[in-house]
MILOMI-991593 format. One record per residue: residue in one letter; x, y, z of N, C-alpha, C, O in turn. Coordinates in steps of 0.05 Angstrom, whole numbers, plus 5000, padded with zeros to 4 digits. Last residue first. Layout:
# residues N
AXYZXYZXYZXYZ/...
This chain:
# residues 241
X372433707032374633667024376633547047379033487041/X367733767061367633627040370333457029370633227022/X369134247085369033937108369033737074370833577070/X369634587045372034457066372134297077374134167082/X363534677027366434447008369234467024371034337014/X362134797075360734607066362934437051363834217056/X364035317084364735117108363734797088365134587090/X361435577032364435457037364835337050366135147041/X356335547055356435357023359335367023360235157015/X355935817090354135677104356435417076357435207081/X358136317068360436237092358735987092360435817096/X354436497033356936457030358136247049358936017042/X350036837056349436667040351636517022351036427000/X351637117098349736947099349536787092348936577104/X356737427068356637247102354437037099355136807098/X352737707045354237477032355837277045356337047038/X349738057073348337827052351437637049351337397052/X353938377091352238117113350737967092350437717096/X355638627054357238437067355838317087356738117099/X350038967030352538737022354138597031354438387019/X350039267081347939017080349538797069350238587079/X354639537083354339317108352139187094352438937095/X354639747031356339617035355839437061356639207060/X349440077036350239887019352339677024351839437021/X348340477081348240177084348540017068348239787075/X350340947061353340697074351840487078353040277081/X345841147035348741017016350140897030351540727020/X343241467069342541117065344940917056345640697063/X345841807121346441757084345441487082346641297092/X346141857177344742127163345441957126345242127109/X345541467208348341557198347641777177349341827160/X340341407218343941287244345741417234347641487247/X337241497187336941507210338941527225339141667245/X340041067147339041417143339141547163340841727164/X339940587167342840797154341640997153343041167164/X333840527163335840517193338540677186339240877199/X333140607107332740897123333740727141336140757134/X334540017087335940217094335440447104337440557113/X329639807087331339737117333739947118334840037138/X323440167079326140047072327940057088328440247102/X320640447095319440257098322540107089323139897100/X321241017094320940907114320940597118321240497140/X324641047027322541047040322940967065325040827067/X330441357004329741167009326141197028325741397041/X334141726944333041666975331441406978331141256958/X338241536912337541836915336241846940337341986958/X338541006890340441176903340741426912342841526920/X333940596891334340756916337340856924338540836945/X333640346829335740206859336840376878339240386885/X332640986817332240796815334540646832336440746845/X329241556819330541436837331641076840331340946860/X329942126778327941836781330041746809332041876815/X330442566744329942596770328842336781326642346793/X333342406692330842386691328942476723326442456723/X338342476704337542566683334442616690333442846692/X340242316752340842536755339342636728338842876728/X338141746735337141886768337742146759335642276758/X340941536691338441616694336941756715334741856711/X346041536729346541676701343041766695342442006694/X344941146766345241406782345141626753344341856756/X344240686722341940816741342341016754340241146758/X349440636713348040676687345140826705344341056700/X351740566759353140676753350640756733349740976739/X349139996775348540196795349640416775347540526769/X351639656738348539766734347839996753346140166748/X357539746756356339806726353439826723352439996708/X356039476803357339706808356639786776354539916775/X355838896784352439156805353239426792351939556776/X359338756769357038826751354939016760353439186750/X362938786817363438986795360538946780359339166779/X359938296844359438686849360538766827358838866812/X361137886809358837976810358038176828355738246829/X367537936813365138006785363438096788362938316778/X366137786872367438006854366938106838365938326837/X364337206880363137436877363537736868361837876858/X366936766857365436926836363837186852362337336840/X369636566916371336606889369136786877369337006888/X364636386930364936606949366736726924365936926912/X359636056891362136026903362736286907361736456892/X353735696868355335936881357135856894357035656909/X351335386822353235336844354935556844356735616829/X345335316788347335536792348435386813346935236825/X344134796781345134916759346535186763348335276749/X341234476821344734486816345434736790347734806786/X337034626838337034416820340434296812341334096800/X337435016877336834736890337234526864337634286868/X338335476836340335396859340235096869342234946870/X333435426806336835296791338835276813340635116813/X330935596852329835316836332635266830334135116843/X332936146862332935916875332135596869332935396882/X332236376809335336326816334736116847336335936852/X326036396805328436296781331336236800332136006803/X323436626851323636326843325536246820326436016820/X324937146852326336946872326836596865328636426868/X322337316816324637376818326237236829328537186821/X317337136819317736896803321737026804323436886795/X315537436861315237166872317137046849318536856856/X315937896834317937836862318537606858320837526853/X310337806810314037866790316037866814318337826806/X306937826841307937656828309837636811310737446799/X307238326875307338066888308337886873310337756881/X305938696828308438806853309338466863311638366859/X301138466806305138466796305838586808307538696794/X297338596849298138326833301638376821303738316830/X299039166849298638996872299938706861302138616862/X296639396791299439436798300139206829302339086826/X290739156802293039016785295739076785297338896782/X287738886846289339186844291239066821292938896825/X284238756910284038756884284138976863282539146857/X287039016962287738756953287438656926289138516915/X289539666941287739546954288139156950289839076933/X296140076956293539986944291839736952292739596971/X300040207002296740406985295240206980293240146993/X304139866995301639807013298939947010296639867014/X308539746964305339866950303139786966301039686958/X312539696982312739886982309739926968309040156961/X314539187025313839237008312739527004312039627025/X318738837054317539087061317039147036318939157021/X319038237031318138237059315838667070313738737081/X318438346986317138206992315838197027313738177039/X323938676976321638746973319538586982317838756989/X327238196998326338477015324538597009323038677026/X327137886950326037786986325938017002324438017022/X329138146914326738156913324838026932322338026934/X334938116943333638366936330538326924329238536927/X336137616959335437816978334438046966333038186981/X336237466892335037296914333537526932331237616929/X339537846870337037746859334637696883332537806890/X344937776890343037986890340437936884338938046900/X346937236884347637386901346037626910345637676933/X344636976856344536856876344037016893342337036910/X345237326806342837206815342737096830340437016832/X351037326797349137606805346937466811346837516835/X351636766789353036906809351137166822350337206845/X351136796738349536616765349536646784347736566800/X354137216716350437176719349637026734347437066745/X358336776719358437126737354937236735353737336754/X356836376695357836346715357736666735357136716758/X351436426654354536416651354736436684352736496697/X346536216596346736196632351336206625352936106609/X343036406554345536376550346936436584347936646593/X337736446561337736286542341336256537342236106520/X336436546615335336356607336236116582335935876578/X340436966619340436796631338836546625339936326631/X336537396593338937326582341437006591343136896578/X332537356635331537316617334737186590334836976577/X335837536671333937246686333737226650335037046641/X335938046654338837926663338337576665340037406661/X331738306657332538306632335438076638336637976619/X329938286714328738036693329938086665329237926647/X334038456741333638316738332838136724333837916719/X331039006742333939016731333738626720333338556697/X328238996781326939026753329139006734328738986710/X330539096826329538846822328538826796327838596790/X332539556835334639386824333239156825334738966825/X329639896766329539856798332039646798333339556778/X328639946724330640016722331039926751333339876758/X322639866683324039676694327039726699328539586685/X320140506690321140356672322640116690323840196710/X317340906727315540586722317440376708316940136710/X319041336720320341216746318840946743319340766759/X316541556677319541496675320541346690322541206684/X310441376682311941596686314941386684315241146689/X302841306659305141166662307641396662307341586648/X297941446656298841566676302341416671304041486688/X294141346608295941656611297141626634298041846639/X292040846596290841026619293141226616294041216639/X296340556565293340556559292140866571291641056557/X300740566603299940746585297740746564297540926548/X298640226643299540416651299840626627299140866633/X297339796608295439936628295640086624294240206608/X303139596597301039646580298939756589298139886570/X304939536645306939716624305039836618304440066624/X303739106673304739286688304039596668302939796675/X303838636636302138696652301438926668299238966676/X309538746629308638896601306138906624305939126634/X311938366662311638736672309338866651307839046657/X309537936653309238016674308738356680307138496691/X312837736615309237856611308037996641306038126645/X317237706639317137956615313837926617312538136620/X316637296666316937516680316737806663316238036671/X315836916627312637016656313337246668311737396679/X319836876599317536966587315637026605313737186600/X322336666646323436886635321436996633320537146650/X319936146655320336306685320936646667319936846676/X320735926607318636036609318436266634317236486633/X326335866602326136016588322636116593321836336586/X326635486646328435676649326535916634325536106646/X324035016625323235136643323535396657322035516672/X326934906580324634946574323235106606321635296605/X331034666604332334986588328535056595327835226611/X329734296641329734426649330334706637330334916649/X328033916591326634016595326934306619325334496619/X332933816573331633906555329934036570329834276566/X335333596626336933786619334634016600334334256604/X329233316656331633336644333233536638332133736647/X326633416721327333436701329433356690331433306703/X327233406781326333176768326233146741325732926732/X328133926803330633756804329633406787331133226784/X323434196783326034156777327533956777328133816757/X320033996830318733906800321033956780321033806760/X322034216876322434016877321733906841323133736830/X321234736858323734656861324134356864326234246857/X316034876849318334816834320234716831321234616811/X314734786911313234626892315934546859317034346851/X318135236941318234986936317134656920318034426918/X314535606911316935546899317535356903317835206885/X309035556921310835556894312735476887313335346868/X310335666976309435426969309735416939311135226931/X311536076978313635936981312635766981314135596990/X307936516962309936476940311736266950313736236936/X304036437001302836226970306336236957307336046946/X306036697046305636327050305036277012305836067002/X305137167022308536957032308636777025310036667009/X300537347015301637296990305337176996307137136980/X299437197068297236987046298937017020299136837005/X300637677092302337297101301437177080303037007072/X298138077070301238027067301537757068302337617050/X293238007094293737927057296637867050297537697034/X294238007150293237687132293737677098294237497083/X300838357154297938257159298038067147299937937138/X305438537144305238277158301538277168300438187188/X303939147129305838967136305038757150303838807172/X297439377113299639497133300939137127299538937122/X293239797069293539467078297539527101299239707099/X289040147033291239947045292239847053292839677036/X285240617028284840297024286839967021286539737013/X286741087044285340927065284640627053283640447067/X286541496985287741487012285341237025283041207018/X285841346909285241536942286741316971287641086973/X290941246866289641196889288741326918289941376939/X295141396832292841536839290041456859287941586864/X299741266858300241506850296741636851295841826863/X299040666859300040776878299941156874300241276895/X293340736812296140646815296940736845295340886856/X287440236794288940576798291940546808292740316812/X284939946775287040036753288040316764289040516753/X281839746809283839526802285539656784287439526775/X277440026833279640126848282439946831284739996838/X273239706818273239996818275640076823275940286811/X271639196822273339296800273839596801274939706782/
C-alpha cells in the first residue's frame, strides 16, 4: 500500500512498468474478455433490461472518475489538468447522456471516436510511472475498459448502427468539444485532447516528428479511423442491397 495513492506527478522514479509487458497484456487480455462477455449477455436482453444496462455502464463510469477525483483532493494534489476534459474523459459525460436519452449523431460520436480513442489509450498508455498496485493505475485501465465497452456492446447489440451518412455531425460535434478545450488550454495552461503537445508515447508525436505539428495528424488519423471503421459496414449494406 505504500505507493497506491501517489500520482503520476508524485511518484518516485523506477517503479513502472514499459508497454506491452505482462501487466500491460494482463490488463488487454481481462478488458476483452469483459467485453466480449457483455456483449454477448446483451444481445440476450430485453429492451427493459438493456436501458438498465446502459444506464449502469454510465453510473460505473461516473464512479469511476469521482474514484479518481475524490483522493486526489482529499490529498492536496489534485490540478486543473485532472478535470474530465481529455478527449476520452469527454466521453463519459456524453456515454452518460446517452444512456438515458440515446440519439443518432451521439451514436455516431461513440462509434466513431469513443471506440479508437480510448483503444489508443489502452494500447499507449500514458501512466506507465506508476506501479501495478496504484489507484490512479486502476482507473487509467478501468474507465478505458468500460469506454470502449459501452459503444461496442450497443454496437454488437444493434442499438448503435453506424452509417458513413452520420459522420459529419459527428466531427462537427468533435470540432465544438475540441473548440471549448483549446478555450480551457489557453486559459488554464492545460492540454486537454492533446492540442498543445503531445507525449512520445502517442502515435501522434510520428506527425510531430515528420511534420514538425502534431495538429496535421488529426485529420489523417481521422480519415483512416473511418476508412476502417466505415467502408467494412457500407460494402456490407450494398452487397445487402
Amino acid at each position: 500500500m505504500k505507493y497506491f495513492w501517489y500520482t503520476s506527478d508524485t511518484i518516485p522514479k523506477g517503479l513502472g512498468w514499459s508497454h506491452f509487458d505482462p501487466l500491460h497484456l494482463a490488463w488487454l487480455l481481462g478488458g476483452v474478455a469483459v467485453i466480449a462477455l457483455c456483449c454477448l449477455l446483451y444481445r440476450r436482453l430485453n429492451e427493459k433490461q438493456r436501458g438498465s444496462f446502459r444506464k449502469t455502464i454510465a453510473l460505473l463510469l461516473i464512479a469511476d472518475e469521482l474514484w479518481k477525483v475524490v483522493p486526489m483532493v482529499a490529498m492536496g494534489v489534485f490540478r486543473v489538468a485532472y478535470l474530465p476534459f481529455e478527449l476520452c474523459s469527454i466521453n463519459l459525460f456524453l456515454i452518460a447522456w446517452h444512456a438515458w436519452r440515446p440519439g443518432k449523431t451521439l451514436s455516431t460520436f461513440l462509434y466513431t471516436v469513443c471506440i479508437p480513442g480510448a483503444l489508443a489509450a489502452m494500447l499507449f498508455p500514458t501512466w506507465t510511472k506508476l506501479p501495478a498496485w496504484n489507484f490512479m493505475l486502476i482507473h487509467s485501465f478501468t474507465v478505458h475498459i468500460l469506454l470502449i465497452l459501452y459503444p461496442v456492446v450497443l454496437t454488437a447489440g444493434g442499438d448503435i448502427k453506424p452509417r458513413l451518412r452520420d459522420v459529419p455531425k459527428c466531427m462537427a460535434l468533435l470540432l465544438v468539444l475540441a473548440g471549448i478545450a483549446l478555450m480551457l488550454n489557453l486559459s488554464w495552461d492545460t492540454n486537454f485532447m492533446f492540442l498543445m503537445d503531445v507525449g512520445k508515447s502517442n502515435p501522434l508525436y510520428i506527425f510531430e516528428k515528420a511534420w514538425g505539428n502534431h495538429l496535421l495528424g488529426f485529420p489523417v488519423l481521422i480519415s483512416a479511423i473511418v476508412i476502417v471503421m466505415y467502408v467494412p459496414i457500407e460494402l456490407y449494406h450494398k452487397l445487402k442491397r
